[in-house]
C-alpha positions, -999 to 999 in steps of 0.1 A, spaced: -532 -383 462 -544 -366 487 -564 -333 493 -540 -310 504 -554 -293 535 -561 -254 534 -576 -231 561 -607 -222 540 -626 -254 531 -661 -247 525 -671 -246 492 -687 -215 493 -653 -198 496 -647 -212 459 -675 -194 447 -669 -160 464 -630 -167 449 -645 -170 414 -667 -139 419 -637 -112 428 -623 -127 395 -649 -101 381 -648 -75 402 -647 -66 441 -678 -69 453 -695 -64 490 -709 -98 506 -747 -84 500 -737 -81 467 -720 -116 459 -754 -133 478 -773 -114 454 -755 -123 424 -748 -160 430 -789 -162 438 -793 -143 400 -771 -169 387 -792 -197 401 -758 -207 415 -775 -218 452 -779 -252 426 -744 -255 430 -735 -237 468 -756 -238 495 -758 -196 496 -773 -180 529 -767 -147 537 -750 -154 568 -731 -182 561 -716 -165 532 -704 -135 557 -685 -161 577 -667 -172 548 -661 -138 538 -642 -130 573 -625 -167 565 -612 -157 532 -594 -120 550 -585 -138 581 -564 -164 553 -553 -135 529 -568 -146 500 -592 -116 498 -587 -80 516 -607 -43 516 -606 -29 486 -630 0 491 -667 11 513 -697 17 495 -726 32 510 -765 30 497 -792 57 509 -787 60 544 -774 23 551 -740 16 569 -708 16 546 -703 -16 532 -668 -35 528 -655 -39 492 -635 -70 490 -611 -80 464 -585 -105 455 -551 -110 467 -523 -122 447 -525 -152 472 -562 -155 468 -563 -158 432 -531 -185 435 -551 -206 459 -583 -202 439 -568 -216 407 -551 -245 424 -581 -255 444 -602 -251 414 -582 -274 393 -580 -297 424 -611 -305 425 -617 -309 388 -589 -332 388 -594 -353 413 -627 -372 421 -640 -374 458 -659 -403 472 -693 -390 486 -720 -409 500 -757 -397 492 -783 -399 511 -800 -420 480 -774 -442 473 -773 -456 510 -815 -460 508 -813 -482 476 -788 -505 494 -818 -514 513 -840 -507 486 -856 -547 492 -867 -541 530 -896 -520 514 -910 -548 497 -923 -546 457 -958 -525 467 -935 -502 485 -906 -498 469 -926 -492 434 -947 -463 454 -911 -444 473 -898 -447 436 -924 -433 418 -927 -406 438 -889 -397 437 -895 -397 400 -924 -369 402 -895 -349 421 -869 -356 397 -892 -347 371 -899 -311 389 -863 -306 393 -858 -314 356 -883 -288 346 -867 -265 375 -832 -268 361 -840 -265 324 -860 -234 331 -833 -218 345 -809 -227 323 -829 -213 292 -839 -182 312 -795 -173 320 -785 -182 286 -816 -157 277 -796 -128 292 -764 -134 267 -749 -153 300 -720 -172 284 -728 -212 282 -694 -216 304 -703 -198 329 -733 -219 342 -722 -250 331 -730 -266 358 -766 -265 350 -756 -286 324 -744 -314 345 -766 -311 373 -793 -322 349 -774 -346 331 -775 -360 363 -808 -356 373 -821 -374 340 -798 -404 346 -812 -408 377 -848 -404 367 -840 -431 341 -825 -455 363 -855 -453 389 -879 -458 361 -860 -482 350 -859 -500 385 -899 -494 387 -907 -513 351 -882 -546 365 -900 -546 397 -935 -547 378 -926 -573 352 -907 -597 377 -877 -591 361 -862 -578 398 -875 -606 419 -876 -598 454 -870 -633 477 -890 -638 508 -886 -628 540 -892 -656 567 -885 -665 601 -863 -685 618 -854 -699 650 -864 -661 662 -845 -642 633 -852 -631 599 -837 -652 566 -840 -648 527 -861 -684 518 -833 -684 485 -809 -685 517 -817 -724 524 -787 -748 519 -797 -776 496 -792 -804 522 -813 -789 545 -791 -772 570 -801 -735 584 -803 -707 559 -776 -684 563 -781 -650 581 -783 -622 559 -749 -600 565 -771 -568 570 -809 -566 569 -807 -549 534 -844 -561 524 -825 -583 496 -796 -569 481 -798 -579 441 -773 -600 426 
């Protein structure tokens, strides 16, 4: 079934939504909060951008002035808060996209297609390194996680930690995994020769001789 089409799409709109179900709150103030919350893990949360998405959200009628708030001698702020509408919208896109999975296409996942075009040496290095990364980011994201439920922060509420490093380890896992087949042999990687003026995989030969095959895309040797 398809996604049903609505006039605010970004994703940071879903967050602001879920904010004003706390209390109305000025755009400085969400930024700041979501930051707190370490929920920039989740939404990509500048300033600016988050403004935008603020006007989007009024412009749509899913949030409207509540109030102005002034601090020191800085301009009044606007105080947004829900609409009826807003909060409808909120809920149904929210258990949308719970619902219903999306196909994405990571960066990663189309690199290890051509994983094989590295070579063993190579592709043993890039993974190793991605595995210091995912290491960092493991560290990052416990961390943080320890630190918000520190502060009484209910566990719901930054559940997403949770699966982000679920995900995180998995991945780690897999690419260490991947590393320990290359090194044994277990992941045999075929060779890469020339022929009449174009690359072929030697296991590519026919058995009576004729030309090898051309490889459908130059994907370095796509495991069976």
């Amino acid at each position: 079934m398809a996604a049903r089409k609505r006039p605010v799409s970004n994703l940071l709109g879903l967050a602001v939504l879920g904010l004003l179900l706390e209390q109305p709150m000025h755009p400085y103030e969400m930024a700041t909060t979501l930051r707190e919350r370490n929920k920039d893990t989740s939404f990509k949360v500048k300033t600016g951008s988050l403004y935008d998405v603020v006007e989007s959200l009024a412009r749509a009628g899913w949030i409207a002035e509540h109030s102005t708030s002034r601090s020191g001698r800085r301009p009044e702020r606007k105080v947004y808060a829900h609409t009826e509408l807003g909060r409808t919208e909120f809920m149904s896109w929210l258990d949308e996209l719970v619902r219903t999975p999306v196909k994405e296409y990571p960066s990663f996942l189309a690199a290890v297609s051509y994983l094989g075009a590295l070579g063993p040496d190579r592709a043993t290095q890039a993974l190793r390194e991605r595995i210091t990364h995912l290491d960092e980011e493991i560290g990052r994201t416990r961390r943080a996680r320890a630190e918000v439920l520190r502060q009484q922060t209910p566990r719901l509420f930054v559940i997403e930690l949770e699966y982000a490093l679920t995900m995180a380890e998995a991945e780690r896992e897999w690419a260490g995994r991947i590393v320990a087949e290359i090194q044994d042999g277990t992941l045999t990687w075929p060779e890469l020769t020339t022929k009449e003026g174009r690359q072929v995989w030697t296991d590519q030969e026919e058995p009576d001789g004729q030309q090898a095959r051309e490889p459908q895309k130059q994907r370095g040797g796509q495991q069976a």
